[in-house]
C-alpha positions in Angstrom: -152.5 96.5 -122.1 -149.7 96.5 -125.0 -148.7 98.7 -127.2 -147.5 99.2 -131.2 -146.0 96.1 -131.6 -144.5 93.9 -134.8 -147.5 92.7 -136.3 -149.3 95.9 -136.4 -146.0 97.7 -137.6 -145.9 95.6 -140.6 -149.6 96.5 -140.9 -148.9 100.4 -141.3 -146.3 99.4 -143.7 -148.7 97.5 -145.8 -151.6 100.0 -145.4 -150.2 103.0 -145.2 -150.0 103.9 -149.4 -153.9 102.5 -149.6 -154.9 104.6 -146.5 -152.9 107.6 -146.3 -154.1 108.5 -150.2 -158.0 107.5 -149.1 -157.6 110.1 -146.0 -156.4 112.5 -148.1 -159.0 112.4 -150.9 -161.9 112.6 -148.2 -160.8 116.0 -147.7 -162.2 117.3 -151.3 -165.2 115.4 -151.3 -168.1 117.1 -152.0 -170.2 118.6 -149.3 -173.2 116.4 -150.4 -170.7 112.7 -150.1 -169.4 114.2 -146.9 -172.4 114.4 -145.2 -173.4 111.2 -146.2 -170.3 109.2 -145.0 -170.4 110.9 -141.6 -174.0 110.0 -141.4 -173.6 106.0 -142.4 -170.9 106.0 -139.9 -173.2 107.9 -137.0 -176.2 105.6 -137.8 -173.8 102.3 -138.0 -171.8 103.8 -134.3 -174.6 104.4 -132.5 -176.8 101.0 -133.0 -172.9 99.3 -132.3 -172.9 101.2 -129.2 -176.1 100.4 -128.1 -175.9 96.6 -128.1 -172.6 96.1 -127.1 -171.5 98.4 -124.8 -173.7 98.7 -121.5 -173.4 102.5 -120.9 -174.9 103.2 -123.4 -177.5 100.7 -123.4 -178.4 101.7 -119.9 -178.3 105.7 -120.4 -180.4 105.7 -123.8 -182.8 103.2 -121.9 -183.5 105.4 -119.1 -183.6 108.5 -121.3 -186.3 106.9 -123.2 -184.5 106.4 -126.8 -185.7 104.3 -129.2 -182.7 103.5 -130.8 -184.7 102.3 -134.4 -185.8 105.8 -134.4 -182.2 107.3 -134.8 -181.8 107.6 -138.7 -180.3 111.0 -139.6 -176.9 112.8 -138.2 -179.7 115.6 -136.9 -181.4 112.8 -134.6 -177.5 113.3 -132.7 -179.3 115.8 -130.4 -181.5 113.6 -129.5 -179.4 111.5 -127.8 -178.0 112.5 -124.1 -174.7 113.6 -123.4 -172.0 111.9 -122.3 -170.0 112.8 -119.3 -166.0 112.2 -118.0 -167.4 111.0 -114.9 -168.9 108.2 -116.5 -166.3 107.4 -118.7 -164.1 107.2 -115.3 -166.6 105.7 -113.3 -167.7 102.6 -115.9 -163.7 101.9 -117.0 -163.8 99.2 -118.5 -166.8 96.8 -117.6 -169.6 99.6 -118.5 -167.3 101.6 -121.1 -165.8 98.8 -123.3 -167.6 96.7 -125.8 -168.5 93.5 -125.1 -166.8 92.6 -128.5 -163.8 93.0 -126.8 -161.2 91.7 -124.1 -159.2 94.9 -122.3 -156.1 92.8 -121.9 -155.7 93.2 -125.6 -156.8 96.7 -126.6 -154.1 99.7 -126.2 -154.9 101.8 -122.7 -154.4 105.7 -122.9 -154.4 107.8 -120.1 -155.6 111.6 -119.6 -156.3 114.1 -116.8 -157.5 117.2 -118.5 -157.8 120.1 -116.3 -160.3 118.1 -114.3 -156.9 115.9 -112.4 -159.3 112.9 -112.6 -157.9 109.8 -114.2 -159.7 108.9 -117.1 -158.6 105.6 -119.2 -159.3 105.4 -122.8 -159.4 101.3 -124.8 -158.0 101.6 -128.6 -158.2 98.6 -130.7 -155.5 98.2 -133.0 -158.1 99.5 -135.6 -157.8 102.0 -133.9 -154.5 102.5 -132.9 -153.1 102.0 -137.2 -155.9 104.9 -137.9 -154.3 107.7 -135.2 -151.2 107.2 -136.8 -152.2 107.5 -140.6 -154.1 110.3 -139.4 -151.5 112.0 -137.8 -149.6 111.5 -141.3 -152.5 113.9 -142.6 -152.2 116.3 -140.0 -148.5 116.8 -140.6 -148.9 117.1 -144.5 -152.0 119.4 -143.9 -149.6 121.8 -141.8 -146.5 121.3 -144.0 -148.8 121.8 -147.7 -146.7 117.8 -148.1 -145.2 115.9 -145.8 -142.6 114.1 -147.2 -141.3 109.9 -146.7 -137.8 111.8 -145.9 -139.0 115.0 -144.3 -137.4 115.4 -141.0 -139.7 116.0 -138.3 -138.7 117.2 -134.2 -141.4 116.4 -132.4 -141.2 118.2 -128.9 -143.8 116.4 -126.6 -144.7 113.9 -123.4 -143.9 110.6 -125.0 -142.5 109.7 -127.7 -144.7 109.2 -131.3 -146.1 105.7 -131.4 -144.1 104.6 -134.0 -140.5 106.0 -132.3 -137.8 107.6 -134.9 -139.3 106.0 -137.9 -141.0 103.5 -139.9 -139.0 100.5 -140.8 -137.6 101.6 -143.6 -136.4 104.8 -142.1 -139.2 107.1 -143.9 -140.6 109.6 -141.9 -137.2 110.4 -139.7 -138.8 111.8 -136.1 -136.5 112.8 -133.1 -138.2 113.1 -130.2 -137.5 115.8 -127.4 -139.3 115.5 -124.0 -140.9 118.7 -122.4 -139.6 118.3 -119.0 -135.9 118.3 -120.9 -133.9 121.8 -120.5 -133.8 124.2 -123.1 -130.2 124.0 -123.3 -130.8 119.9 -124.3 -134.0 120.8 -126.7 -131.7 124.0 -128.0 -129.2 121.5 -129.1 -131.4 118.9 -130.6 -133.4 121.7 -132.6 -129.8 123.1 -134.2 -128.2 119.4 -134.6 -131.5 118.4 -136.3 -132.6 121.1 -138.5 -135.9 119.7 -138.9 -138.6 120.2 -142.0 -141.7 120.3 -139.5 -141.5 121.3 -135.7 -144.4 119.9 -133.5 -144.6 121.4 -129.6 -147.1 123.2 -127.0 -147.2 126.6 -127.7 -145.9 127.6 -124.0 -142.8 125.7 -124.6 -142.1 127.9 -128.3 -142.6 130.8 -126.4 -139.8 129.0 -123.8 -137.3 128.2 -126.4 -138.0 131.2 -128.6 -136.5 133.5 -125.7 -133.4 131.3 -125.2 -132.3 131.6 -128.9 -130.0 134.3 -130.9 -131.4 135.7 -133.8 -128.9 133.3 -135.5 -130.1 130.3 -133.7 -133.7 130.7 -135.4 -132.3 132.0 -138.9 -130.5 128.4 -138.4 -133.4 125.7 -136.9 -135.7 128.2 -139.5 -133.1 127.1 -142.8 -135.4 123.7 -143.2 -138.6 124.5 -142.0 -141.7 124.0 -143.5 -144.0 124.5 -140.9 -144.8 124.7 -136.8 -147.2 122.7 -135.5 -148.4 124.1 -132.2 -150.9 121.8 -130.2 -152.4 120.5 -126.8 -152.5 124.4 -125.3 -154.6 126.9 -126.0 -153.0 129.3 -128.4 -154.6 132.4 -129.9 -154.1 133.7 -133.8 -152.3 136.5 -133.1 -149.6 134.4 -131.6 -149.2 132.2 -134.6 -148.7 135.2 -136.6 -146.0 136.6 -134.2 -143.6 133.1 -134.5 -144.5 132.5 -137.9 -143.1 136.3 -138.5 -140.0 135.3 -136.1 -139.2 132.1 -137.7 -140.1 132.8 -141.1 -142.5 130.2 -141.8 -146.5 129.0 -140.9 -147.4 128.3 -137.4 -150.4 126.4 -137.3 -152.8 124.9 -134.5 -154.0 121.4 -134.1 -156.7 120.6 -131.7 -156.6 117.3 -130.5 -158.5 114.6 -128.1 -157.0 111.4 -126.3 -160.7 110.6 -126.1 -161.1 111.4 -129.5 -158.2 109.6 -130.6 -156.1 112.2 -131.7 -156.6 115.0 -134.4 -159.9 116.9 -134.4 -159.4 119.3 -136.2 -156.3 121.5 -137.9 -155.3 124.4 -139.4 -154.1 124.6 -143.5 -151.3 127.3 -144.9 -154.1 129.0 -145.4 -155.3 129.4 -141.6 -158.6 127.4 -142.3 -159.7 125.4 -139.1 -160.5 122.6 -140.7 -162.8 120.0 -138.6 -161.8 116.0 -139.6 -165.6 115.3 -140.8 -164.5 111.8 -141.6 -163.4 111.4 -138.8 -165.2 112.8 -136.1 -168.7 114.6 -135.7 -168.3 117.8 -133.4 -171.1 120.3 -132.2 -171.5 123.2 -130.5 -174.2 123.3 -128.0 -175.9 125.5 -125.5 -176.8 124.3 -122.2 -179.7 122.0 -123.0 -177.2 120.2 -125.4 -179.3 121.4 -128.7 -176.8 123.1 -131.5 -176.4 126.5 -131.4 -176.8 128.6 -134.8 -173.5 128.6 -137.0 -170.7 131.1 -135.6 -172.2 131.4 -132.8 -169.9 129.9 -129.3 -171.4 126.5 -127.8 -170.2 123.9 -125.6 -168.1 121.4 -127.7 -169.2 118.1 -127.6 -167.3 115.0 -130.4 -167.9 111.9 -131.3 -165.2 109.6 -132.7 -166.6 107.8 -135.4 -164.3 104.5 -135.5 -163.0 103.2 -132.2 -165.4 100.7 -132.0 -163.6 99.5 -128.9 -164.6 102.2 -126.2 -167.1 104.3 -128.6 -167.5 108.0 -127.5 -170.9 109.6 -128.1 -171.4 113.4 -127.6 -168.7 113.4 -125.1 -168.1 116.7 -123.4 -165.0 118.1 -124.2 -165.1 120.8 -121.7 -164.0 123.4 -124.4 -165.9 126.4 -126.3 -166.1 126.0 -130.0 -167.8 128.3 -132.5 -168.2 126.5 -136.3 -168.2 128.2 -139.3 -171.5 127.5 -141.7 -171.0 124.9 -143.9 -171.2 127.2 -147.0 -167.7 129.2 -146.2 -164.8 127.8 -147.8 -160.7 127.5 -147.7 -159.0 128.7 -150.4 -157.5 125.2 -150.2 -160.0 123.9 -151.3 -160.7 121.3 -148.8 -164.4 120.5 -148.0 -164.1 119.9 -144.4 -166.2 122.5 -142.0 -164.3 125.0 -139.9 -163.7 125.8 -136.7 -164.5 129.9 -136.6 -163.0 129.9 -132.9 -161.7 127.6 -130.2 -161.6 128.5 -126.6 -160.1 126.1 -123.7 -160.2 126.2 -120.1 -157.2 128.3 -119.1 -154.3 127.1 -116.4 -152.5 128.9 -113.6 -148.8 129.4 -113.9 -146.3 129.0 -111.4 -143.4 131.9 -110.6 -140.3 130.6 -108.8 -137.9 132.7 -106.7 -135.2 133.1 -109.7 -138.0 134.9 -111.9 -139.1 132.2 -113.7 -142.2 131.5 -114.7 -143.3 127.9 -115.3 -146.1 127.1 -117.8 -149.4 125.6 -117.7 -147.8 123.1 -120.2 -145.0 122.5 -118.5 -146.7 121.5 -115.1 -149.2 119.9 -116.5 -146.5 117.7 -117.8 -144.5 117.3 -114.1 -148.1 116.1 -112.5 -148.4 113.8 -116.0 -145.4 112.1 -115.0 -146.0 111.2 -111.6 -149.3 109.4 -113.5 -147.6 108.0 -115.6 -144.9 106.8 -113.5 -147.3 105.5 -110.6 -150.6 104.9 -112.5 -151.3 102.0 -109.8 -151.0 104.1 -107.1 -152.4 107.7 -108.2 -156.2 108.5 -108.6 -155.9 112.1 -108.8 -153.9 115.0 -108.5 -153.6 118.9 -107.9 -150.5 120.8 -108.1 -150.9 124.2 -105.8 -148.4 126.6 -105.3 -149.0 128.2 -101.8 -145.9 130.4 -101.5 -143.4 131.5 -103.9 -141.0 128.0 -102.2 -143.7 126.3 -101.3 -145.4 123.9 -103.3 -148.0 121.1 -102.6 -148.7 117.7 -104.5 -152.1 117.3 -103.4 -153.5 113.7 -104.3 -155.4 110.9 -103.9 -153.9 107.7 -103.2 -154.4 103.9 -104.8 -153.4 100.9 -103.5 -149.4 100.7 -102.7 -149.0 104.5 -102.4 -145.8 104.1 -99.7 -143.4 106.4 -98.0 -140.7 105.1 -100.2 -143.1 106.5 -103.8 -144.1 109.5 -101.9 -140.5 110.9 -101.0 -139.6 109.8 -104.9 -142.4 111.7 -106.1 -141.7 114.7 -103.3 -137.9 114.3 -105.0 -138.9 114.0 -109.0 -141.3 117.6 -108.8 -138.8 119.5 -107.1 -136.3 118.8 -109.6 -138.9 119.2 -112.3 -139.0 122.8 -109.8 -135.4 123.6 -110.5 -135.0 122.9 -106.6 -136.7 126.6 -105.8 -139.3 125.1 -104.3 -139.8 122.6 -101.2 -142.9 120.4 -102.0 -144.5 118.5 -99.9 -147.0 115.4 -100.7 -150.3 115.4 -99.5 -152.3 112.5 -99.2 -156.2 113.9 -99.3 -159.6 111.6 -99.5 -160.7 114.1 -102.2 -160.0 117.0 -103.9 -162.0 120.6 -104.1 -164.2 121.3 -107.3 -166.3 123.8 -107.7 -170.0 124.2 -107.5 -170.2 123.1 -110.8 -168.1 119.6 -110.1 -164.8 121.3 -111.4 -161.4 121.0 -110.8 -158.3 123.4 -111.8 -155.3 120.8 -111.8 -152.8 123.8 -111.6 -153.9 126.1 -109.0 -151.2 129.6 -107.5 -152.3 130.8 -104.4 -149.4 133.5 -104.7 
């Protein structure tokens, strides 16, 4: 596994003009050179796929495709869909391409709402294009996104690339979620960023911890919001963007996917990265439902070649807009008409406070992150109002020594009103439909 290193900084910095300005322009193509480039891209994916990756191989063989005979982006529905459970199941020897050795590709991790550990291969290919794309996606939110535009990014980990390029263009300073508010408070005021980037649960958290001179004064730079990775409805933008005087805007995003999906404009279009990604809406015999109408959302990534995703289900609702409705942006891209996610419980501690699906999310993350060896899955379940559990599944090397670190890290991440304990369990309940909620209050 390795990360951004030297090499493939100096290869951003070499790129990034060339790149950046290409991703930008694909936005205005016409509808007609659109269609076409996400179609040589499908075609070119799916006979990659096919011969060098053996899921694929294996699962269009047994469905009976004929893989000669896919030639057009409608013959995508011909093709079966793909599920987490083989993604987590295959990693890497069925998932990754044969092209490729895993010791040198990039390994992200995700649990979703399902608690299941799913690992995802980038190729540095890869790896350069999520962060020239997420370039795009901050200059699509802030109408420009400027080489010395400050930007406070409020999230898990830190961006890729750290506080900046090089050069010291594109200033970031990172706050973690599981910081205090009191600690993201100051950082926010000390910074005075031009774009803020965060979950939506933890603006609502700050927001209530600030003066009305506190967001006239993190407001006095800011271009934009950038809400993302929770659900978030409309109505809510419109509320913060009223309270701190400027556009909130959603991005939907995918680890599988490798990052942006789709974003909103200053105009509040949902635009869908074409160029980038194809993404339907299906019923339940995976066949496309009519335009505006809610399906299941299913994507393909259209250039990580190392671990290709094809007609992976998301596990969110998704209604798209027909081609023929435009932004008054003017960008060509298809929209999202509405996006629906699987909602999480929240947790309420003895002191009043209520802890967000974002939030704890984020304290289970950890632990995976922290012990990846050692942790297969997790649940967090609140049983009493001090009583929370740590329900999980054990690796190899799972001691007493990790669990009473682990036991110790999420009660702090609790504020210490809870007692948890860790509970070892062979598996962990889904429903009759093979789902799990990762976040479940029994009070």
């Amino acid at each position: 596994m390795k990360d951004i290193n030297d090499e493939m900084i100096n290869k951003i910095m070499e790129d990034c003009p060339k790149t950046t300005t290409r991703l930008k322009r694909n936005q205005f193509l016409s509808r007609e050179k659109i269609e076409k480039l996400k179609e040589e891209k499908f075609i070119k994916l799916v006979n990659y796929a096919y011969n060098n990756v053996p899921l694929y191989k294996k699962k269009y063989d047994e469905a009976g495709i004929k893989i000669e005979e896919i030639k057009t982006l409608k013959d995508i529905e011909k093709l079966p869909i793909l599920e987490k459970e083989e993604l987590i199941e295959g990693f890497p020897n069925d998932t990754v391409s044969k092209e490729y050795n895993v010791d040198d590709l990039t390994i992200g991790i995700t649990g979703g709402t399902t608690g299941k550990t799913l690992n995802i291969a980038y190729s540095d290919e890869t790896m350069l294009m999520r962060v020239f794309t997420s370039y795009r996606m901050f200059d699509l939110i802030a109408d420009g996104y400027n080489r010395d535009d400050v930007h406070t990014y409020v999230y898990t980990s830190k961006f890729p690339l750290g506080d900046s390029l090089p050069d010291g263009s594109f200033p970031m300073h990172f706050i973690c979620t599981l910081d205090g508010i009191e600690k993201s408070k100051e950082i926010l005021l000390k910074t005075k960023p031009n774009l803020l980037t965060m979950y939506p649960s933890r603006l609502e958290d700050i927001l209530r911890e600030l003066s009305e001179k506190e967001i006239k004064e993190i407001s006095k730079n800011l271009k934009a919001i950038c809400v993302k990775s929770e659900m978030s409805t409309q109505k809510q933008r419109d509320e913060w963007s009223r309270i701190f005087n400027v556009p909130v805007l959603d991005e939907y995003g995918s680890e599988e996917l490798c990052g942006t999906v789709a974003a909103q404009c200053q105009h509040k279009g949902y635009h869908i990265w074409e160029d980038l990604n194809i993404i339907e809406a299906v019923d339940e015999n995976g066949i496309n439902v009519p335009d505006g109408e809610l399906g299941e959302l299913l994507g393909t990534n259209l250039y990580n070649y190392a671990m290709p995703l094809i007609r992976y289900r998301q596990g969110d609702l998704v209604s798209i807009l027909p081609k023929e409705v435009k932004c008054e942006c003017g960008r060509e891209f298809q929209m999202i008409k509405e996006l629906k996610g699987r909602k999480n419980s929240t947790f309420k501690l003895k002191s009043g406070k209520v802890l967000s699906s974002g939030y704890l999310l984020d304290v289970g993350y950890v632990q995976l992150i922290k012990y990846r060896n050692t942790l297969k899955s997790w649940v967090l379940i609140q049983e009493k109002i001090d009583k929370v559990v740590f329900e999980c599944i054990p690796g190899e090397g799972l001691t007493e020594e990790i669990k009473a670190n682990i036991k110790k890290d999420v009660e702090k991440l609790l504020f210490n009103e809870a007692e948890v304990e860790v509970r070892l369990v062979k598996d962990l309940p889904v429903s009759a439909r093979g789902k799990r909620k990762q976040i479940i209050s029994e009070i």
